[in-house]
DRENMAR-777918 format. One record per residue: z, y negated, x of N, C-alpha, C, O in turn; residue number from 1. Coordinates in pm, 1 decimal, m for minus. Layout:
      nup   nnorth    neast     caup  canorth   caeast      cup   cnorth    ceast      oup   onorth    oeast pos
        Z        Y        X        Z        Y        X        Z        Y        X        Z        Y        X NUM
...
***
This chain:
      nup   nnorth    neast     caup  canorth   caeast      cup   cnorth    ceast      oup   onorth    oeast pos
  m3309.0  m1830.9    478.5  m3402.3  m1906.9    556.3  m3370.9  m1886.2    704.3  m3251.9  m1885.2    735.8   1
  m3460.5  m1870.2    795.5  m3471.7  m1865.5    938.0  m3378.4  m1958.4    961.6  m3339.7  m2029.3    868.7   2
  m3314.6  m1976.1   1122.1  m3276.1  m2115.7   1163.6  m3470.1  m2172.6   1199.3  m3494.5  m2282.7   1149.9   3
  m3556.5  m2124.8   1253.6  m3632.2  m2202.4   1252.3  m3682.1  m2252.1   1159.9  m3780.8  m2324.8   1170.7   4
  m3645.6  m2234.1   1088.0  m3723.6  m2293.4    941.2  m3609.0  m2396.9    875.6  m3633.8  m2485.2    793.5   5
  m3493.0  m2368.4    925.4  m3379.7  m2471.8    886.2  m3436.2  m2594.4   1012.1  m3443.1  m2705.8    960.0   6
  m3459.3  m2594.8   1098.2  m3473.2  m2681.2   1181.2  m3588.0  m2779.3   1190.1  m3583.7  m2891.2   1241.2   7
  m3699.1  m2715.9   1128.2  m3805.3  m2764.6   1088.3  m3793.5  m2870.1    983.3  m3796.5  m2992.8    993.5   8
  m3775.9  m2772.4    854.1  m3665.3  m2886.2    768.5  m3589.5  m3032.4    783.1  m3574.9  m3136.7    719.4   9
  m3550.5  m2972.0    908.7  m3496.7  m3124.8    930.5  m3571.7  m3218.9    984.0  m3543.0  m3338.6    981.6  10
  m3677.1  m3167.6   1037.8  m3760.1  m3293.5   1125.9  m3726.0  m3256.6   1261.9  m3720.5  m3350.2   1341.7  11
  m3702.8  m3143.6   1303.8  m3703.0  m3095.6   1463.2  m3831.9  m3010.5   1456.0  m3866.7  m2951.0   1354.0  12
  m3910.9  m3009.7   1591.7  m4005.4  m2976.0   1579.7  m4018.1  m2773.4   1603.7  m4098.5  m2691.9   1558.4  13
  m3919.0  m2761.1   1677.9  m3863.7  m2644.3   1725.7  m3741.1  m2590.2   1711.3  m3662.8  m2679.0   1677.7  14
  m3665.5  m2439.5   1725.6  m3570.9  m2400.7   1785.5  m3560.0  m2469.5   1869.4  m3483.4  m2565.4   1859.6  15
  m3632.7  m2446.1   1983.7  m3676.2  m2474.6   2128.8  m3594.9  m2603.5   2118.4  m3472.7  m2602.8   2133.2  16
  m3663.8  m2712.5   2093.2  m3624.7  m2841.9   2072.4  m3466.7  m2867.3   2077.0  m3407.4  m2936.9   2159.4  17
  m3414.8  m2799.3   1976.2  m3275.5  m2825.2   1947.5  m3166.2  m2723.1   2030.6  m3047.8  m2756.8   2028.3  18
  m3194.8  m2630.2   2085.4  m3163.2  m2579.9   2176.1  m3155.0  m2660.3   2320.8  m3054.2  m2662.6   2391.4  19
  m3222.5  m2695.6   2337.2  m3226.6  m2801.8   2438.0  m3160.8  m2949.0   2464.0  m3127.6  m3004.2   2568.9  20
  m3155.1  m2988.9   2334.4  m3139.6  m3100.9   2284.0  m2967.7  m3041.1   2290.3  m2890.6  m3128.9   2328.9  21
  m2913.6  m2931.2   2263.9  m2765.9  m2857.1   2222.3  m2719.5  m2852.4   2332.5  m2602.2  m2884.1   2352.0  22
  m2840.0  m2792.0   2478.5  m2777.9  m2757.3   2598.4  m2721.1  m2610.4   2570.3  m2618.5  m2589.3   2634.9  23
  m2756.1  m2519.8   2502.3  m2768.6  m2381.0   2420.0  m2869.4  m2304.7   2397.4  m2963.3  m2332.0   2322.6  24
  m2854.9  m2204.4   2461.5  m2984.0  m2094.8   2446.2  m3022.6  m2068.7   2327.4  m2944.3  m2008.5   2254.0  25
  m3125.9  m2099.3   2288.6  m3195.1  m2029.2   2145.5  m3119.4  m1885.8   2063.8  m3101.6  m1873.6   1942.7  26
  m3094.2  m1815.8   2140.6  m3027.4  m1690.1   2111.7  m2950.2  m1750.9   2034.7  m2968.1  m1757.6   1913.1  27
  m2795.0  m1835.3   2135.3  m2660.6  m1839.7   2055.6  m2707.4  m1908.0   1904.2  m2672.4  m1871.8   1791.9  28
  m2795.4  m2015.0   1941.8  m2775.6  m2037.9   1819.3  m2863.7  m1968.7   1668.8  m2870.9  m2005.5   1551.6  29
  m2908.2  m1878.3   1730.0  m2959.0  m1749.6   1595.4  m2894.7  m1693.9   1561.6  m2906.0  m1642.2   1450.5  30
  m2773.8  m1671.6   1655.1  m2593.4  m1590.6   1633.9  m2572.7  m1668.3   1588.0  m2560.5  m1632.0   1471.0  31
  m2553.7  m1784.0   1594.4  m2452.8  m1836.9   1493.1  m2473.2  m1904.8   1394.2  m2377.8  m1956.6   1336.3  32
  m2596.6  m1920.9   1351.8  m2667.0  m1944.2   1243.8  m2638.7  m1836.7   1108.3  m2619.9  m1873.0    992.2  33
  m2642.5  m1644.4   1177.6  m2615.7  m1546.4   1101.5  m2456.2  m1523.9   1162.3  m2436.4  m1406.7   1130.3  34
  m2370.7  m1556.1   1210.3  m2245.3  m1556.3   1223.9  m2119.7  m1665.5   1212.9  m1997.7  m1673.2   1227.8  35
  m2207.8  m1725.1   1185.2  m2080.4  m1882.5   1221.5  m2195.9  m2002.2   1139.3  m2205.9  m2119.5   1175.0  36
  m2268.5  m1944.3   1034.3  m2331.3  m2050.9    965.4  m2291.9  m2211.2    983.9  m2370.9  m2278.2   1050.4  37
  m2186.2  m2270.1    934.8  m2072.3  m2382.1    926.9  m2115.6  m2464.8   1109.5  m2143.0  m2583.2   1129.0  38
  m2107.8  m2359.1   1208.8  m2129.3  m2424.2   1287.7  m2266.8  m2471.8   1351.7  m2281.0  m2563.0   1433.3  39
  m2361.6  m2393.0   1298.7  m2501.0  m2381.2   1266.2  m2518.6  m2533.4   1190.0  m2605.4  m2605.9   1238.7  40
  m2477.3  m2561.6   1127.6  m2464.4  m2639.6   1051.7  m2414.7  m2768.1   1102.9  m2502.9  m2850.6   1078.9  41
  m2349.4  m2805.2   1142.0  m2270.5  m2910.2   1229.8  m2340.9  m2925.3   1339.0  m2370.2  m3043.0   1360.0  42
  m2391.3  m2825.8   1441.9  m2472.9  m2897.5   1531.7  m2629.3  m2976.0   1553.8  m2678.7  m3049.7   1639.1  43
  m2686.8  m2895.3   1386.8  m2784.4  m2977.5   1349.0  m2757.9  m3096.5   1298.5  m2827.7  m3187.3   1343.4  44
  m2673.2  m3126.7   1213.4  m2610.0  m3276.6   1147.1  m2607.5  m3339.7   1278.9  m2682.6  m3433.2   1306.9  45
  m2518.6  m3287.8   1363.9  m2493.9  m3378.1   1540.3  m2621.5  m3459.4   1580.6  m2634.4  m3579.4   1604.7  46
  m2729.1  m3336.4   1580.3  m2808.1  m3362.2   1639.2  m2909.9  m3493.9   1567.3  m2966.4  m3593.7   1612.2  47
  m2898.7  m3443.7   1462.0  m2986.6  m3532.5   1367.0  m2906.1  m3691.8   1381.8  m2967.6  m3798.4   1379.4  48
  m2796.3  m3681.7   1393.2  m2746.4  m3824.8   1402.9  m2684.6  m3883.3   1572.8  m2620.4  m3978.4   1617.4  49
  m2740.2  m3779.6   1615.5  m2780.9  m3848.0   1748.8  m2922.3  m3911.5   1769.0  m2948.5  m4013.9   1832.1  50
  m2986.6  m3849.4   1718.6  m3153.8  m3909.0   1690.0  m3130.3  m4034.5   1647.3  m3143.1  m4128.1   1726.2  51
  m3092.6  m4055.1   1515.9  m3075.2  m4139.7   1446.1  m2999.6  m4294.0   1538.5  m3054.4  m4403.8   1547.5  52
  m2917.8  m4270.4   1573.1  m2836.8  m4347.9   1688.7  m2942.6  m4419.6   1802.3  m2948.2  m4541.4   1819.4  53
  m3019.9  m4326.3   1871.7  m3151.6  m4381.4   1969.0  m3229.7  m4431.8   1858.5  m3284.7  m4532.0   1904.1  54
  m3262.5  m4418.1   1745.4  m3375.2  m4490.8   1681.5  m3302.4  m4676.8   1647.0  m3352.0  m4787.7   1667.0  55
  m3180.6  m4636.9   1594.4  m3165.5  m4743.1   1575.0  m3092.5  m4838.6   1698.5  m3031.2  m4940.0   1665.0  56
  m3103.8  m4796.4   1855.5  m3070.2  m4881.0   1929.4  m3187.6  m4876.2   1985.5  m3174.6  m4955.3   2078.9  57
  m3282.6  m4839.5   1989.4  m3457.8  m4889.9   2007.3  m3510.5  m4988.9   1883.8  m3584.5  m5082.4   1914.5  58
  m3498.8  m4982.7   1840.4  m3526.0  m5078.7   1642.6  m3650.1  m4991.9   1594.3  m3742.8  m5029.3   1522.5  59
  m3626.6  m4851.5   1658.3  m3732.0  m4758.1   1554.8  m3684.9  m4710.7   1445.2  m3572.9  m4660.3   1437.3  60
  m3765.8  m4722.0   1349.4  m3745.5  m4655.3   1200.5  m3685.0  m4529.6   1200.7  m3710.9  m4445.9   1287.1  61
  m3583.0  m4505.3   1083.1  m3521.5  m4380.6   1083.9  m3614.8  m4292.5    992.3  m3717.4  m4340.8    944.4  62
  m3581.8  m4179.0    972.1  m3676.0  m4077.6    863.1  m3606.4  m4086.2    719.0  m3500.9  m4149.6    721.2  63
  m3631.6  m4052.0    635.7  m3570.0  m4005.0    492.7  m3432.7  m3923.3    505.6  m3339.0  m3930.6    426.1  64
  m3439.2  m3836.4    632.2  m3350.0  m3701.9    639.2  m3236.6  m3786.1    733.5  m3116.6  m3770.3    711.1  65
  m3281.0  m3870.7    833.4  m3155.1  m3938.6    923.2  m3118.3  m4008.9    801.5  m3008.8  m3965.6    765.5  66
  m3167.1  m4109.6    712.1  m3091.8  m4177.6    623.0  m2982.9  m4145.7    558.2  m2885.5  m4219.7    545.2  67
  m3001.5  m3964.5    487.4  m2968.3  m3874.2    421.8  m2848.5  m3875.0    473.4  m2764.9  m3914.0    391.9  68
  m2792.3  m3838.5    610.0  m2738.9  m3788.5    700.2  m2623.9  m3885.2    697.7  m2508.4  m3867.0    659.4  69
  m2676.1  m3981.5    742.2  m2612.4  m4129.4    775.9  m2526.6  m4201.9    687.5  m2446.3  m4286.7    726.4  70
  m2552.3  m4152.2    510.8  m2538.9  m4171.6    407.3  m2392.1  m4080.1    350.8  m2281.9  m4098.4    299.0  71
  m2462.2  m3995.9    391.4  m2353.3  m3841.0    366.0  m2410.6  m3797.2    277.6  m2347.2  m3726.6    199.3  72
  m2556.8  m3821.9    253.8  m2599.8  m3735.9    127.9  m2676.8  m3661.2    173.2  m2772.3  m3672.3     96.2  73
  m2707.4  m3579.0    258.7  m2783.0  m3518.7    346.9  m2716.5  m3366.3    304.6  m2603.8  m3343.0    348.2  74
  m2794.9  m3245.1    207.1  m2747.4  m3134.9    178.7  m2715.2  m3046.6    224.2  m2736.5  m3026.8    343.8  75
  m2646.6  m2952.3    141.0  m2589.3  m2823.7    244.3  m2692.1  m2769.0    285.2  m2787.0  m2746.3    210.3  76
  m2690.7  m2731.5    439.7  m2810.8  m2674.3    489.0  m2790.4  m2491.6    463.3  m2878.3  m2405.6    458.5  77
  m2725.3  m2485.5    457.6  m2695.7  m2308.0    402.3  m2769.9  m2306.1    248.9  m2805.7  m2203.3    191.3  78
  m2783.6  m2438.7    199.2  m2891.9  m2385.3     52.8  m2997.4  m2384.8     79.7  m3085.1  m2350.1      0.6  79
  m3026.9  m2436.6    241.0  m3138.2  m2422.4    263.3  m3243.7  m2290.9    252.6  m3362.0  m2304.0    283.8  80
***
Protein backbone atom coordinates (compact mmCIF):
# COMPACT_ATOMS: atom_id res chain seq x y z
CA UNK A 1 0.00 0.00 0.00
CA UNK A 2 1.12 3.64 -0.84
CA UNK A 3 1.96 5.81 2.29
CA UNK A 4 -0.83 7.82 0.74
CA UNK A 5 -3.16 5.40 0.95
CA UNK A 6 -1.85 4.38 4.50
CA UNK A 7 -2.66 7.89 5.49
CA UNK A 8 -5.92 8.14 4.11
CA UNK A 9 -6.75 5.08 6.00
CA UNK A 10 -6.28 6.70 8.88
CA UNK A 11 -8.47 9.65 8.53
CA UNK A 12 -5.68 12.15 7.25
CA UNK A 13 -6.80 13.77 4.41
CA UNK A 14 -3.33 13.94 2.66
CA UNK A 15 0.43 13.10 2.55
CA UNK A 16 0.49 16.76 2.40
CA UNK A 17 -1.43 16.99 5.62
CA UNK A 18 0.77 14.83 7.68
CA UNK A 19 3.83 16.05 6.40
CA UNK A 20 3.06 19.20 7.69
CA UNK A 21 1.43 18.26 10.61
CA UNK A 22 5.34 16.07 11.03
CA UNK A 23 7.20 19.36 10.09
CA UNK A 24 8.76 16.76 7.24
CA UNK A 25 8.91 16.90 3.65
CA UNK A 26 6.63 14.52 1.89
CA UNK A 27 9.68 12.92 0.28
CA UNK A 28 11.32 11.76 3.74
CA UNK A 29 8.47 10.35 4.64
CA UNK A 30 7.96 8.07 1.29
CA UNK A 31 11.69 7.04 2.30
CA UNK A 32 10.80 5.95 5.13
CA UNK A 33 7.70 4.47 4.70
CA UNK A 34 9.83 2.04 1.93
CA UNK A 35 12.95 2.19 4.28
CA UNK A 36 12.29 2.51 7.86
CA UNK A 37 8.54 1.22 7.68
CA UNK A 38 8.41 0.96 11.89
CA UNK A 39 9.07 4.58 11.79
CA UNK A 40 6.51 5.29 9.15
CA UNK A 41 4.52 3.82 11.45
CA UNK A 42 5.05 5.60 14.74
CA UNK A 43 4.74 8.94 13.32
CA UNK A 44 1.32 8.28 12.05
CA UNK A 45 0.16 6.66 15.52
CA UNK A 46 1.87 10.24 16.95
CA UNK A 47 0.01 11.99 14.86
CA UNK A 48 -3.27 10.36 15.14
CA UNK A 49 -3.04 10.74 18.92
CA UNK A 50 -2.16 14.11 18.81
CA UNK A 51 -5.47 14.73 16.99
CA UNK A 52 -7.10 12.81 19.34
CA UNK A 53 -5.65 14.92 22.40
CA UNK A 54 -7.13 18.47 20.64
CA UNK A 55 -10.45 16.68 20.18
CA UNK A 56 -10.74 15.72 23.48
CA UNK A 57 -9.53 19.10 25.07
CA UNK A 58 -12.14 20.90 22.72
CA UNK A 59 -15.06 18.16 23.86
CA UNK A 60 -15.06 17.12 20.09
CA UNK A 61 -15.87 13.61 19.28
CA UNK A 62 -13.08 11.25 18.54
CA UNK A 63 -13.29 8.88 15.25
CA UNK A 64 -13.45 4.97 15.42
CA UNK A 65 -9.57 4.99 14.38
CA UNK A 66 -8.45 7.67 17.38
CA UNK A 67 -10.44 5.29 19.71
CA UNK A 68 -8.54 2.34 18.15
CA UNK A 69 -5.35 4.09 18.84
CA UNK A 70 -6.09 5.28 22.28
CA UNK A 71 -7.14 1.75 23.14
CA UNK A 72 -4.03 0.06 21.71
CA UNK A 73 -6.12 -1.74 19.41
CA UNK A 74 -5.42 0.27 16.53
CA UNK A 75 -3.58 -2.32 13.77
CA UNK A 76 -0.40 -2.90 12.30
CA UNK A 77 -0.28 -0.38 9.70
CA UNK A 78 2.34 -2.39 7.56
CA UNK A 79 -0.82 -4.92 7.03
CA UNK A 80 -2.07 -2.20 5.74
Amino acid sequence: MKPSEKVKALGFKSLQEVAEAANEPSKNLVRWNEAYPRRFELILKGLMFERMNEHLLEGRPITQLESELFNGTLPNLRGL
